[in-house]
C-alpha positions in Angstrom: -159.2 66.2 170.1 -160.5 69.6 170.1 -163.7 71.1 171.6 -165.0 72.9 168.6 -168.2 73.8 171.4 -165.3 75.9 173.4 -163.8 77.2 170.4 -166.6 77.9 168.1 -167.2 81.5 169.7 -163.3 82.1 169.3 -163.7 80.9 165.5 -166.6 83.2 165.2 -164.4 86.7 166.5 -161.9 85.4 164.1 -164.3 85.6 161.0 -165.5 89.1 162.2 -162.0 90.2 162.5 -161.2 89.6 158.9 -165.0 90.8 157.5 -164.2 93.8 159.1 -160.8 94.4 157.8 -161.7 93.2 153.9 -164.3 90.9 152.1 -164.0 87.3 152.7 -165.2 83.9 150.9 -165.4 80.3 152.7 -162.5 78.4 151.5 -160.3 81.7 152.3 -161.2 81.3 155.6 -160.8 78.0 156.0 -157.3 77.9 155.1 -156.9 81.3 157.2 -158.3 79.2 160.3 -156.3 76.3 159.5 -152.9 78.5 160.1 -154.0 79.2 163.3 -154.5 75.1 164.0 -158.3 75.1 163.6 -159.4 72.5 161.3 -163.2 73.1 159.7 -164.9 71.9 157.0 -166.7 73.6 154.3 -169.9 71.8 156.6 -168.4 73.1 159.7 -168.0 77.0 158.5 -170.3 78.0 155.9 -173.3 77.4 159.2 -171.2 79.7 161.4 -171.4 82.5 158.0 -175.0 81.9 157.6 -175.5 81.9 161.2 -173.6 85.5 161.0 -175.0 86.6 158.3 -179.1 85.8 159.9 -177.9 87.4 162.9 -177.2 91.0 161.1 -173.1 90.5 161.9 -171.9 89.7 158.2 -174.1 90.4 155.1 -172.9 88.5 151.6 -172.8 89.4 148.2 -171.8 87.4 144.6 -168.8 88.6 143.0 -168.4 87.0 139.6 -165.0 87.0 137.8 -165.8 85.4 134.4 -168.0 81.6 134.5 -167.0 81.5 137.9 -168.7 83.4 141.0 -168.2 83.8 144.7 -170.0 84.2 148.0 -168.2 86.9 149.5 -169.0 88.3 153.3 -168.4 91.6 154.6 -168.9 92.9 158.4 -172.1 95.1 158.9 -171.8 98.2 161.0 -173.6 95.9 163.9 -170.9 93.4 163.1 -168.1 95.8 163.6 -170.0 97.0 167.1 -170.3 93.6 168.1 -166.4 93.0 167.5 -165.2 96.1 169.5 -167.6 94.8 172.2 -166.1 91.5 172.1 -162.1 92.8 171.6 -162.9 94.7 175.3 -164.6 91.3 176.7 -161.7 88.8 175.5 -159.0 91.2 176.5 -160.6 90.8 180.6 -160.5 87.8 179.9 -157.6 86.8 178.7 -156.3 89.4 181.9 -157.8 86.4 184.2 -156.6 83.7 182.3 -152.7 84.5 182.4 -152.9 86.6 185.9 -151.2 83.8 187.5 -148.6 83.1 184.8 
């Protein structure tokens, strides 16, 4: 069973890396995570966006298409900051972790 206290900061990175590179919406990501073997819930990620969003990282917008409309997130400038901070952290860190490989 996985320790989604361990990965949740990895799952967060993930979701800036894709607000960064192009609008995203919640089920989107969850099948996006779900190729890389993480399973969430709609319970499990739409805190994680909110908790994103509150912290200045992602800011949201409605995009209708028709009846239908979506929640859609997009990386802020302090979102983008934060995600080349954390590329340069994960990269030492990943240096450490497969030194001794």
């Amino acid at each position: 069973m996985e320790d989604h206290q361990l990965f949740s900061g990895l799952i967060r990175l993930h979701i800036l890396h894709h607000a960064c590179k192009e609008p995203i919406f919640g089920l989107g990501m969850i099948e996006e995570l779900a190729r890389h073997g993480y399973r969430l819930s709609a319970g499990t990620l739409y805190p994680l966006l909110h908790g994103l969003e509150r912290k200045g990282y992602l800011r949201s917008f409605e995009k209708r298409s028709g009846n239908h409309s979506r929640r859609m997130y997009r990386a802020t400038p302090a979102g983008r900051k934060a995600l080349a901070a954390a590329k340069h952290k994960v990269q030492e860190l990943f240096g450490e972790l497969f030194e001794d490989d």
